[in-house]
N, C-alpha and C positions, 0 to 999 in steps of 0.2 A: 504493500500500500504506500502510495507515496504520502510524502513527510508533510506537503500542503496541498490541502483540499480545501473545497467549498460544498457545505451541505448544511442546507435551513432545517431548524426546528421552530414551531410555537413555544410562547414560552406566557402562558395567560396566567396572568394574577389578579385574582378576582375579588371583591365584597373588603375583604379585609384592610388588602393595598390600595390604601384610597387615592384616585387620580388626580392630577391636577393640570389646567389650561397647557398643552401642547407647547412648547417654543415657536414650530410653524405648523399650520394649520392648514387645508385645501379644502377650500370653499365654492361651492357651486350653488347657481341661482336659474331659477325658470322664472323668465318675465313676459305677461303678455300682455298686451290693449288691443280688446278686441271693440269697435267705436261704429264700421263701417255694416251692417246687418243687411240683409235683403229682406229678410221678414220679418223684423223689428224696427221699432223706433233709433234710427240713429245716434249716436253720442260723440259729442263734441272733444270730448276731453281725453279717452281711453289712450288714442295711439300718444298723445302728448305725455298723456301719465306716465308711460309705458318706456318710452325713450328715456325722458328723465329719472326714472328710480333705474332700469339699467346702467346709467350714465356714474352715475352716486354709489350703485354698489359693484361696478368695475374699480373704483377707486377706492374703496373698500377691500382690492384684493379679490372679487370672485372671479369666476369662468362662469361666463351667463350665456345660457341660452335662451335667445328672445322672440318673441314673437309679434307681430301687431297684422293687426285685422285675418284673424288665421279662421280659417274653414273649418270644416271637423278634421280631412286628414291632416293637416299642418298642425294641430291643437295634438291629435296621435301620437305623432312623429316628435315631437316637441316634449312631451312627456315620454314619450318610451327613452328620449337622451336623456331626461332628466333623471330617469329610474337609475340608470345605469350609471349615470356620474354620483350618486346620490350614494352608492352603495358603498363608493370608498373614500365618502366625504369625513369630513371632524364637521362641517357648518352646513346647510341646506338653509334656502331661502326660495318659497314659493310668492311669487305677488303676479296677482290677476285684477288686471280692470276693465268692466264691462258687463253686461246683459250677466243674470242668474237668475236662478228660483229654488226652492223648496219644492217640495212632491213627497209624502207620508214619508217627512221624520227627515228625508234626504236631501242634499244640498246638489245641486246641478247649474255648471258654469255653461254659456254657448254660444258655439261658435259661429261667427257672422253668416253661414251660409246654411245653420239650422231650422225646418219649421216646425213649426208645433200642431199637425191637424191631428194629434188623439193621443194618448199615451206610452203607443209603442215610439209616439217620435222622439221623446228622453232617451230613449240608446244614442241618439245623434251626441248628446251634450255629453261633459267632460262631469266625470261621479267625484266631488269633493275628499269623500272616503277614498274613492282611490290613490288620489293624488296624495293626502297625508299617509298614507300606507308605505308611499315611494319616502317623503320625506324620512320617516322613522327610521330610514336606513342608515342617517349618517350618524357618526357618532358620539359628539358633542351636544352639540345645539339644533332645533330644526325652527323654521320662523314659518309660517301661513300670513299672508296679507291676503284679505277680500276686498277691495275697493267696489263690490259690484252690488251692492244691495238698493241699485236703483229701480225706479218705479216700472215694474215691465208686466204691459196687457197683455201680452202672450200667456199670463197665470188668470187670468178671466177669464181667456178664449177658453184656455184646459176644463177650467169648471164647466162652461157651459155646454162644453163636447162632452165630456164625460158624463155627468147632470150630478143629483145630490146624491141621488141613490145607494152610490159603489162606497159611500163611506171613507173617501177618498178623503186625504188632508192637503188642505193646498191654501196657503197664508200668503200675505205679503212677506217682503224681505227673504232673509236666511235663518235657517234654524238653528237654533245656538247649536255650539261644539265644545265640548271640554278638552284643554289640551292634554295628551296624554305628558307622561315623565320625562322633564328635556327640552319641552316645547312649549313656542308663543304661537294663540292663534289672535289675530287681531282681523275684524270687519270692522267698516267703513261707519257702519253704524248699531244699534241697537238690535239685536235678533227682531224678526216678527216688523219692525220698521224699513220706510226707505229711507233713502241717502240722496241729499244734495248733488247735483251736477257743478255747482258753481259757474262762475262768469269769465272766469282766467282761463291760460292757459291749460289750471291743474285744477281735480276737481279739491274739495277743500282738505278733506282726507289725506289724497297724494302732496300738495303742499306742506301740511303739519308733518309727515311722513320725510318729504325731503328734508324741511328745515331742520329735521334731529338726526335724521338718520348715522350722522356721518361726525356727530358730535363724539367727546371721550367720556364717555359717559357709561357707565353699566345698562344693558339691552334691556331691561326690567325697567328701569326709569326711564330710558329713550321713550319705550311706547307709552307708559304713563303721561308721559309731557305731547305727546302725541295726542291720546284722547283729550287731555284739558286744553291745547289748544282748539282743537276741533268743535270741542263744546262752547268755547269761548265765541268764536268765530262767528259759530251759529245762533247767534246770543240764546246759548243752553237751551236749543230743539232738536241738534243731534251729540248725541253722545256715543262713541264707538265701543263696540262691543271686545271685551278684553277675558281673554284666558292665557293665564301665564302660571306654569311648573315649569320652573327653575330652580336648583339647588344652587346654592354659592352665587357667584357671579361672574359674569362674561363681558368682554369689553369687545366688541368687532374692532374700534378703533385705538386702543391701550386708555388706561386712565392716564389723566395728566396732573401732576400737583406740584402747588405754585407756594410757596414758600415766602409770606410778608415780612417776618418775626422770625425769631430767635424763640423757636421753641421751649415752655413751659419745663422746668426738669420733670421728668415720668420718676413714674412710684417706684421702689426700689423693685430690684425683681430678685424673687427668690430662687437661687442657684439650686436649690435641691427640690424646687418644685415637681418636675418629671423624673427624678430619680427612682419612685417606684415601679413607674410603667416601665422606663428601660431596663430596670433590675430583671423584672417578669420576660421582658424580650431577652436578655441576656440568659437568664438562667433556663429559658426555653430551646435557645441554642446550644448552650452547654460547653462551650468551647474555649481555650486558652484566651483565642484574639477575643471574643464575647464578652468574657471577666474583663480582660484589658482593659476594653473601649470603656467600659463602665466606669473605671477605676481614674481614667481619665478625664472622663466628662464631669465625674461629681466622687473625687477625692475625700470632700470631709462631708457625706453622704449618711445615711443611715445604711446603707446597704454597703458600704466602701468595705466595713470589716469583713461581711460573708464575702465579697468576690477577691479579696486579700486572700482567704481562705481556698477557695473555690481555685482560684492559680497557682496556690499551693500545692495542693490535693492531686491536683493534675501535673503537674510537673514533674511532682514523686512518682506519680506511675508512668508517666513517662522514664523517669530514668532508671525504673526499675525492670523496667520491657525488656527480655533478654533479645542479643542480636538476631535470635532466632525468628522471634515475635517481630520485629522491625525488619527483617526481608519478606516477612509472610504480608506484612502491610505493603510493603513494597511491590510483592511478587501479586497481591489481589487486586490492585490496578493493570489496566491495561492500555496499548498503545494503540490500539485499534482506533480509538476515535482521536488521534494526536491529529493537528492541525487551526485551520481556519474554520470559525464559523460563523452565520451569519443568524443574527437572534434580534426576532420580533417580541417585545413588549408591547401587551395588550392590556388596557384595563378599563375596566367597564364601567357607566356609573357609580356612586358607592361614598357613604360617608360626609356628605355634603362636596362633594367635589369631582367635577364633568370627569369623562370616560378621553382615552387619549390614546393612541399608541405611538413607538417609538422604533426606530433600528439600533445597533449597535453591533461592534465584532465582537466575539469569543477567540480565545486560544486557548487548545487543551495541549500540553506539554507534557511528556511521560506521565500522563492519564490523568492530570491537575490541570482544572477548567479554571480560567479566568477571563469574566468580563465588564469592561468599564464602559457607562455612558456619560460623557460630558458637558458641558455646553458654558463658552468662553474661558474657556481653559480648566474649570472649576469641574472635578468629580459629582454625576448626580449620582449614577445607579452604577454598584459594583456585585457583579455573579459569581461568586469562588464553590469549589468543591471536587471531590474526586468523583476521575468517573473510570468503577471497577467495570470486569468482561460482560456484556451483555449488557452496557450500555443503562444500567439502572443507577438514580444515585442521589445521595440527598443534598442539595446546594442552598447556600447558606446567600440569602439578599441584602444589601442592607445601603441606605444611601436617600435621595430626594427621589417624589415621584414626579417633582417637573422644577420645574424654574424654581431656587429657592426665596421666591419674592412671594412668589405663589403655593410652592409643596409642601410637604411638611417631611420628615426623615423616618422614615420607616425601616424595621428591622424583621425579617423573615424566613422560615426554609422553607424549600418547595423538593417537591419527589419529581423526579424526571427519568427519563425513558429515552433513550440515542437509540436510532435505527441507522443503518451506515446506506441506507437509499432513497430512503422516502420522508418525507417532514413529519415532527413526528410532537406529541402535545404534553408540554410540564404541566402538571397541576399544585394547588395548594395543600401542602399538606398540615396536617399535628392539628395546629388550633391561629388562632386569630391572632397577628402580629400586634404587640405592645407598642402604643405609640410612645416614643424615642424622643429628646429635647433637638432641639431642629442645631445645627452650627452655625 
C-alpha cells in the first residue's frame, strides 16, 4: 500500500457538539416577479420587486436564480434548480412576488400564463408546501418571503365554478404557515388579508424588505423592523404576517460594533467557574493529555488535586508496563490506514447554535490519527487517536466548533470505523461532551 493516499470518511457529530455560524457559508436564492398575467389582473410592481431584492441579495453573497414574469414551465424549471442548489446550501432564500391564493388549508403561487376555469387548474400553480420542502434542505438558515397576498378575483371565479356545496375553503389572502426549526417565513401581509400594490417603483413590503435587508443586523430583527415599517407606512392597515424559529443568531451581513467610550470595567470573572464541567469532560476521557489540559486551565481549581492524582496514577502504570506490554501496544496498531485523509465535519442543529459543516486533512502515521482545523492561523478542531487493524477506534475531539467569537470549546470521543475503499461514518459515542471554559 503506498505510504500517501486519499480516502474520505464522515465524521458526524451530533446533539451534543453544539454548532456554530460556519466561517464561509454558500448561499442560494430563488427570486421571482411574476406582474405580466394573461388571465389575471396585471401588476405593476412584481418584475420591479423582483430585480431589486435579486440585486440586494447578490451583494449579500448569494447565487440567485431569478425569474420574472415566468409561465408555469419556467416557474418548474426554476424550482427544480433551486431544489438542487438548496440541498448543499448553509443559507436558502425563497422571495416570490405576484398573483397567489389559498385552496383548503393550501397556499398556491401563479404563474402569469395560469387559468383558473375549475379546480383541476391549481396543478398549473406553484404548491407553497412544496417549495418550503426544497428550502428545508439547506443547513443553516432557510428565509420564505411572500410578497403576493394581493387582491386576486381569480378566488371568486373558483367559488363560483365550484359552488358552496363541495365544502370547499377558499378565503382571501394566504393561509398562515408556521415556520418549521431554522426558518423565517414572512408574507406581505396578515394571513386571510390582502396587500397593498403601492405607487412606487416597489410594492410597500418589497421597499421595507430592501431598506433592511442588507443592514448588520441579526435576521430576526431585520424582519421585525420590516413588519413595523410596513405597518407604519400603511398608517397600521397592513401588518405583515411573521413566523420566525430561530435558535441563537444569524447575521447575512456580520454584526458591526462601534465603540464611543472606554468601556465600563466588567465584573470580575471567576477562573474556576467551568472547572466542573471540564473536570467531567476530562475525567470522561480519561487520559494523560485530559488531566493535563485541566491542570492547566484551572491550576488552583477544586478538581486540580484529583487530576494531580489522576497523572499520577497513570504514569505509574505507564512505567510499570513491561516492554512486553508496550510492543503488544505497538504491535495492535496498524499501518494499513497510514497516510492522507480527507475529513468532513458535520453538525447539525443542537444547543442553541445553527448546524454547519467543515473540511479538514487527517494524517495517520504508524497507525496514530491526527487532525487539525484552523482558521487564521489559530487551532479550532483537533482529531487524535489510534487506529488499530480493522480500522475500528476511539478518537479523542476537543477544540472550537466555529469561529471562536462565535463557538464555544468543546471536548469529546467519538467511535469510528476506516474502511480502506469506501467512505465510511464516525459516530458519537459514551455520553454527552462536558462543556469546557472557551480560551
Amino acid at each position: 500500500m503506498s505510504a500517501f493516499f486519499r480516502i474520505g470518511f464522515l465524521l458526524l457529530i451530533t446533539g451534543w457538539f453544539g454548532c456554530a455560524p460556519a466561517l464561509a457559508d454558500k448561499r442560494v436564492a430563488l427570486v421571482i416577479g411574476n406582474g405580466a398575467y394573461a388571465h389575471a389582473p396585471k401588476l405593476p410592481n412584481p418584475a420591479h420587486d423582483a430585480q431589486d431584492v435579486a440585486a440586494a441579495l447578490k451583494r449579500s453573497n448569494f447565487d440567485v436564480i431569478f425569474a420574472a414574469d415566468a409561465g408555469q414551465t419556467d416557474m418548474q424549471e426554476a424550482t427544480i434548480r433551486f431544489a438542487r442548489s438548496a440541498a448543499s446550501a448553509d443559507v436558502a432564500v425563497f422571495y416570490y412576488s405576484g398573483h397567489a391564493m389559498q385552496f383548503n388549508g393550501v397556499n398556491y403561487l401563479m404563474p402569469v400564463d395560469a387559468k383558473l376555469d375549475d379546480e383541476a387548474d391549481l396543478k398549473r400553480f406553484a404548491r407553497v408546501d412544496d417549495i418550503l420542502n426544497d428550502l428545508e434542505q439547506a443547513k443553516n438558515l432557510r428565509i420564505l418571503v411572500l410578497d403576493s397576498c394581493r387582491d386576486n378575483p381569480l378566488t371568486e371565479n373558483l367559488k363560483q365554478l365550484i359552488g358552496v356545496t363541495r365544502g370547499a375553503s377558499i378565503h382571501r389572502g394566504l393561509v398562515k404557515m408556521e415556520a418549521p426549526l431554522g426558518t423565517i417565513i414572512s408574507f406581505s401581509t396578515q394571513a386571510g388579508q390582502t396587500a397593498d400594490d403601492g405607487q412606487g417603483r416597489n410594492s410597500p413590503y418589497t421597499a421595507a424588505f430592501l431598506k433592511h435587508i442588507e443592514e448588520h443586523q441579526e435576521i430576526g430583527d431585520i424582519f421585525r423592523e420590516v413588519s413595523t415599517d410596513v405597518y407604519e407606512a400603511s398608517s397600521r392597515t397592513q401588518l405583515p404576517e411573521l413566523s420566525l424559529s430561530v435558535v441563537g443568531k444569524f447575521y447575512l451581513n456580520g454584526p458591526v460594533s462601534v465603540t464611543i467610550a472606554p468601556p465600563a470595567p466588567s465584573a470580575a470573572v471567576n477562573p474556576c467557574a467551568e472547572a466542573e464541567s471540564h473536570w467531567n469532560a476530562a475525567n470522561s476521557i480519561g487520559t494523560v493529555a485530559a488531566y493535563e489540559d485541566h491542570l492547566s486551565r484551572f491550576p488552583n481549581c477544586a478538581f486540580s488535586s484529583l487530576a494531580k492524582a489522576k497523572v499520577d496514577e497513570l504514569k505509574q502504570k505507564l512505567a510499570l508496563a513491561t516492554p512486553e506490554a508496550a510492543r503488544a501496544s505497538t504491535i495492535a496498531r496498524t499501518k494499513d490506514f497510514d497516510g492522507k485523509w480527507d475529513v468532513t465535519v458535520k453538525c447539525t442543529n443542537a444547543s442553541g447554535a445553527l448546524a454547519y459543516m467543515r473540511n479538514l486533512t487527517a494524517t495517520v502515521t504508524d497507525g496514530v490519527l491526527h487532525g487539525e482545523d484552523q482558521a487564521n492561523g489559530r487551532p479550532l478542531l483537533a482529531i487524535d487517536g489510534e487506529i488499530p487493524a480493522g480500522g475500528k477506534a476511539i478518537l479523542n475531539a476537543h477544540g472550537f466548533t466555529g469561529d471562536s467569537a462565535f463557538g464555544r470549546q468543546r471536548e469529546a470521543r467519538l467511535a469510528l470505523r476506516l474502511h480502506r475503499r469506501r467512505p465510511v461514518r464516525a459516530r458519537s459515542w459514551h455520553r454527552q461532551a462536558q462543556r469546557v471554559a472557551a480560551v
